[in-house]
N, C-alpha and C positions, 0 to 999 in steps of 0.2 A: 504494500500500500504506500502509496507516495502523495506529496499534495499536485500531482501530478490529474489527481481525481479530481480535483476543484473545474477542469476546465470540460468545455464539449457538452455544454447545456441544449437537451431536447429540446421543441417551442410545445406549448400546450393552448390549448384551447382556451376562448375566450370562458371567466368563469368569473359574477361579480365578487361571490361571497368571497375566493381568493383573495379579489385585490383587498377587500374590506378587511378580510385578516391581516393580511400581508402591512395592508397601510397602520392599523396600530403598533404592529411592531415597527415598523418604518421610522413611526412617529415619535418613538420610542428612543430609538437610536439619534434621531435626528435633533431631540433634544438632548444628548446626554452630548452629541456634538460640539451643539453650541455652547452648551454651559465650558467647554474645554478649548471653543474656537481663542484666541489672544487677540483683544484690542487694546491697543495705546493710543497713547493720546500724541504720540511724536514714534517717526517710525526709529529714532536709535535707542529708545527706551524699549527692553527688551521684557519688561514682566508686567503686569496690568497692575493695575493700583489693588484690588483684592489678592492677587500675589503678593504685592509688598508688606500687604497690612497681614495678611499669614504669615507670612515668613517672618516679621516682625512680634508676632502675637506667638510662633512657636504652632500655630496649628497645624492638623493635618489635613487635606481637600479633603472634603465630602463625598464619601462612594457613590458614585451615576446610582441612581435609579430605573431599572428598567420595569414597564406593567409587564404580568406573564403573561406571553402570547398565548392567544386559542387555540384550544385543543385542535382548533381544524386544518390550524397554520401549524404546530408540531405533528401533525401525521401526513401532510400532505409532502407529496414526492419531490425529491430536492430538484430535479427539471422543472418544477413547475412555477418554484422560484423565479427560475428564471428567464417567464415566460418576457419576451421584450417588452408589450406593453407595461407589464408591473415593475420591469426595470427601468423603465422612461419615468411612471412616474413616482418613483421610490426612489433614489439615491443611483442611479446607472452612471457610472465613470466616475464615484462621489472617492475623489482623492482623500487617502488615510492617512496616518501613522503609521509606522508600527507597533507604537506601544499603544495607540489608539485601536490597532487590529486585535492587538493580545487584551487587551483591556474589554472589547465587546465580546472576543471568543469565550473571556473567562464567566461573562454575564451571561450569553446565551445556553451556556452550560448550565448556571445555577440556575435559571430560567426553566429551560425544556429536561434538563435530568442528566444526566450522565451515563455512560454506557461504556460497556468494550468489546474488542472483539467485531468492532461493526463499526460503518458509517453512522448508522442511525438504527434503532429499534424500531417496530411498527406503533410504540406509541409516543416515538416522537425523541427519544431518549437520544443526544450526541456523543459521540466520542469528541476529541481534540480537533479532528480533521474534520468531522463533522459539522463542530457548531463554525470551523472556518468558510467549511462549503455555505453555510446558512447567509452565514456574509458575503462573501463572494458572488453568490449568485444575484443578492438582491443587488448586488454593483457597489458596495463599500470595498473600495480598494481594489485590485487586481491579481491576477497572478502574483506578478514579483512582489508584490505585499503579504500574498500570502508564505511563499516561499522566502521569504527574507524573516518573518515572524517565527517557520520553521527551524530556521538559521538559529533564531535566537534561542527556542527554545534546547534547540539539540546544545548550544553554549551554554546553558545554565546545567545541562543533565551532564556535560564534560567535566565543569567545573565542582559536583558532587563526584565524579570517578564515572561515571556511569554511558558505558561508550554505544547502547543499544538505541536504535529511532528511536524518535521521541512516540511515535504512534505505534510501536511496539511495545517502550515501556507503557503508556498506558492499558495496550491489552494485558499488560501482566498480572497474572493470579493475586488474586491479595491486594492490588491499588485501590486505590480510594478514592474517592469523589475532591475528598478534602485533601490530597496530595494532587491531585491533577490540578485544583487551583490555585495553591500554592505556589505548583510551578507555574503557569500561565503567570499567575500576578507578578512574580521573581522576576520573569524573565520580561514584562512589559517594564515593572519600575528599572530593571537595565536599560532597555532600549530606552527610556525616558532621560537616562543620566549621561546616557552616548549623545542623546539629540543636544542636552543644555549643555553640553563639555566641548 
């Protein structure tokens, strides 16, 4: 298994109830976006005034908020995600992070369930690679977004000794929901301290 699976989306059929699912989670993502988009007020100042006044105050950001998406939207087939219309008007081409990529992979996870051994369960349950396809498809970020995240995570599993895929160590006997995001989160707060360095 490679994230090599992320690409080659079937087209599906026009279907309202889809997009109406699809668009709350959308909506979802799209606000947890902005709350992380940076504006200043001069473009050499490099952190927004709520940055300074945390970082000054010792606080930690606020964890994004995701609503959990519909049962309809976790069992529905990851092609269908990707059908073009729902990518036009969901997020299609919608440039990322990486630590922005790992950061929604790890929500979509605690969201729809966590799994192994699979892309997805029939009720909806992701693995790693999975909750990335979820992204992927609706159009947050790209390929080499996702493959650059995988980058990251395979770097944090180097850095414990751990030389096995990262979507291998997941299927492994005995992991945990609560170790899968651990590392997802590990390895976004890196990519987060590579972007500010």
């Amino acid at each position: 298994m490679t994230t090599t699976t992320l690409a080659g989306a079937t087209p599906a059929t026009g279907n309202p109830r889809l997009s109406a699912d699809a668009a709350a989670l959308v909506a979802d993502i799209e606000r947890y976006l902005a709350a992380r988009t940076r504006t200043t007020a001069h473009p050499l100042i490099t952190k927004t005034t709520a940055e300074l006044v945390a970082e000054a105050l010792g606080a930690t950001p606020a964890a994004p908020i995701l609503t959990p998406p519909s049962r309809a939207l976790r069992i529905l087939p990851d092609w269908a995600l990707a059908f073009p219309l729902l990518r036009q008007l969901h997020g299609a081409g919608r440039n990322i992070e990486v630590a922005e990529h790992l950061e929604l992979t790890a929500l979509v996870i605690e969201r729809y369930g966590w799994t192994r051994g699979s892309l997805r369960t029939t009720s909806g349950r992701r693995c790693i690679l999975g909750a990335q396809a979820v992204l992927f498809r609706l159009g947050y970020g790209d390929e080499s977004t996702a493959r650059a995240a995988g980058t990251r995570l395979q770097n944090r599993l180097a850095a414990r000794g751990i030389t096995q895929p990262f979507y291998a160590w997941n299927d492994a006997s005995g992991r945990t929901q609560g170790e899968v995001l651990a590392l997802v989160r590990e390895a976004a707060a890196a990519a987060r301290q590579e972007t500010c360095a």
